[in-house]
N, C-alpha and C positions, 0 to 999 in steps of 0.2 A: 662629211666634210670636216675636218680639222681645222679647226677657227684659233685656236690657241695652243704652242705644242711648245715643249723643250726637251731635247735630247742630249745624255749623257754617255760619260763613258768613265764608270767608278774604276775601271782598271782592275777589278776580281773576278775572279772565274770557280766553278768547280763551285757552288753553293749548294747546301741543302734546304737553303732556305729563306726565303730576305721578306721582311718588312716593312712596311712604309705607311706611313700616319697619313690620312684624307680629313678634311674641314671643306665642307662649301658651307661659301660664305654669303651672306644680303651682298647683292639685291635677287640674286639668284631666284628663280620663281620656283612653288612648290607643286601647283598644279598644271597641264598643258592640255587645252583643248584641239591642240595637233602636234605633228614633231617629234622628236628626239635631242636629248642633250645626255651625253655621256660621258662623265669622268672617268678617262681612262690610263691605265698603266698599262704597257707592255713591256712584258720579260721576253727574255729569249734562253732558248737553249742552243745546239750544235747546229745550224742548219734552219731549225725551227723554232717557233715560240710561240706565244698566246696573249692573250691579253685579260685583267679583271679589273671591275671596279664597279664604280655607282651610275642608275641610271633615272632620269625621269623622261615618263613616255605618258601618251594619252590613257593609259591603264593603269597611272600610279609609278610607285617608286620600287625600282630596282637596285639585285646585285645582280650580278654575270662574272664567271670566272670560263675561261675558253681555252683550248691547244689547237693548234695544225696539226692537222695528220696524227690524230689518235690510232691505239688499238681498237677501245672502246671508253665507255665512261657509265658511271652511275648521277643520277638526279639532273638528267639533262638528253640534249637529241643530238644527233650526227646531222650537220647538213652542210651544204655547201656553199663557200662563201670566197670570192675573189678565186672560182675556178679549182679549186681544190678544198675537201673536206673540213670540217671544221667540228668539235666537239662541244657544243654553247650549255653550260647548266645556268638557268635562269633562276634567281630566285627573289619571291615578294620580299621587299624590304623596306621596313616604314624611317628611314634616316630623313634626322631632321638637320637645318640647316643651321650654324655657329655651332654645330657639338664636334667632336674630335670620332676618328673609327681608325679601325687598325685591318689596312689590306695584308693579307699572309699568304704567301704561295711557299707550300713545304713538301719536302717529299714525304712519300708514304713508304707501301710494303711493295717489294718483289712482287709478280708472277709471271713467271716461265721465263720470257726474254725481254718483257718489261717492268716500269717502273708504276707507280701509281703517286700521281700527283694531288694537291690539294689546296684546294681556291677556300679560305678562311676571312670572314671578316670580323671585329674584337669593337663593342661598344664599353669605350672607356668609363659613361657616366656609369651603366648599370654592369659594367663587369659582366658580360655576357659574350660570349663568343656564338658563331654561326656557323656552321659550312656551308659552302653555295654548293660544292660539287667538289667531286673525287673522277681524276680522268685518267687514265693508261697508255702510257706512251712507250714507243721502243727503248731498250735500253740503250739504243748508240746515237740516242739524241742527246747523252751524258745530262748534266746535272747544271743547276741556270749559271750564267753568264752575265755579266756584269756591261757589257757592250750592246750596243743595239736596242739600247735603253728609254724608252720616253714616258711623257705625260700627256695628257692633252686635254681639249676640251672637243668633244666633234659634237655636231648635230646632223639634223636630216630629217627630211619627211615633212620639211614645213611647206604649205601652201605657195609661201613666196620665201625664199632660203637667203635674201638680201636683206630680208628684215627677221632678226630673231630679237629674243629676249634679253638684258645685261644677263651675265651670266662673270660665276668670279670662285672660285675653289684655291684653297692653299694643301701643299705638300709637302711634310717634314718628317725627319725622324725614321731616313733610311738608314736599316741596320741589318746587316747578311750573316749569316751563320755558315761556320764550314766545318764541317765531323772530320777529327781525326782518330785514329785508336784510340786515343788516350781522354780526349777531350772534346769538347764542340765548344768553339771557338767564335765568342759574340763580336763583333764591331760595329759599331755605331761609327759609321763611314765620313770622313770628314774631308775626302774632295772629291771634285770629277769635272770632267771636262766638256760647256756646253758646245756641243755641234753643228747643231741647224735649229733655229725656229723659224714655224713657219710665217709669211712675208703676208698675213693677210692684210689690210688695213685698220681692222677692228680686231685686233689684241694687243695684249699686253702681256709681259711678263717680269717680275719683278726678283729678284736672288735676296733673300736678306742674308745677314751677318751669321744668322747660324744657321745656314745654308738651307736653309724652309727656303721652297718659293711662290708665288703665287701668279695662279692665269688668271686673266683676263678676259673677255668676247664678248662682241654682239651690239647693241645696243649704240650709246656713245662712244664708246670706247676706238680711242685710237693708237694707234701700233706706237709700242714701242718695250725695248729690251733695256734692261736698267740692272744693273749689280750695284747694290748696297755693299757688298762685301767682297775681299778680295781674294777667294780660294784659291788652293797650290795645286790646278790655274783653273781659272775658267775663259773662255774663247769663245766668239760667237762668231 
């Protein structure tokens, strides 16, 4: 269930590769004696797309990096989810809560008629990069897409899913890369357009001034959508 979502649309296409800074934040809980809570990104490519980010579940703390309709994939399983395929590499990951991480989905190498994808997370305090997982996709799912873009906070699996924990994560510091001949071409992305949040009654979502924003769920928490800043546009 999606308790707190905002979707964009940065307006670029044809990426090899985009970043985007994660913070959860207090009061956020470290442990769960049942449940799921999942910060998530989803990218998209042609048709299809995936999603990666941070997880805490009754077994501790997670990454996940995932595509639809893989070839195959390395450090992870094929299974199926929402009726069609899905290729999930799970991985233990001890993230703690007020520190900063760097989610990266970048391409990799050729084989045959596809591409090889790569779900990356970057721990700023100790300069430590991870991989969660390497997956292979066809190649005329082309290269990520800057539409079809969201955040979120989902949970699930809780005993009673009307009462969950506060729960409160910030996101900043989207930056896409696109390979030319000549160059690879950084931008640290400075608008886009929000689309739909979802209408629960227990979230929040706040845009500040340098376009970080931050969800909300759960707990006390009552709905609402707020722009601190005024980007060239945002729309809800």
């Amino acid at each position: 269930m999606d308790n707190a979502k905002l979707c964009t649309d940065w307006n670029v296409s044809d990426l090899d590769r985009f970043d985007l800074t994660i913070e959860i934040l207090n009061p956020t809980p470290e442990r769960l004696d049942d449940g799921l809570i999942f910060f998530q990104w989803h990218f998209n490519f042609k048709g299809e797309g995936g999603y990666i980010g941070l997880q805490l579940t009754e077994t501790g703390k997670k990454a996940i990096f995932s595509i639809w309709q893989p070839i195959k994939g390395c450090m992870g399983e094929l299974k199926g989810e929402h009726a069609k395929p899905v290729y999930s590499c799970l991985h233990d990951y001890s993230w703690e809560l007020n520190k900063k991480y760097k989610l990266t989905v970048k391409m990799g190498e050729e084989e045959n008629d596809g591409l090889w994808w790569i779900g990356e997370i970057y721990d700023y305090e100790n300069d430590n990069s991870t991989i969660i997982g390497k997956i292979l996709i066809p190649k005329r799912f082309e290269k990520l897409k800057g539409y079809n873009y969201y955040t979120c906070i989902e949970t699930g699996y809780f005993e009673d899913d009307s009462i969950i924990p506060d729960i409160k994560v910030k996101f900043s510091e989207s930056i896409g890369y696109k390979n030319t001949d000549e160059y690879l071409l950084r931008d640290n992305l400075r608008k886009f357009t929000v689309f739909m949040t979802d209408k629960s009654e227990k979230s929040k979502v706040v845009i500040n001034n340098d376009l970080s924003y931050i969800l909300e769920a759960g707990g006390r928490t009552a709905r609402v959508l707020r722009a601190r800043a005024s980007p060239n546009p945002v729309t809800s």
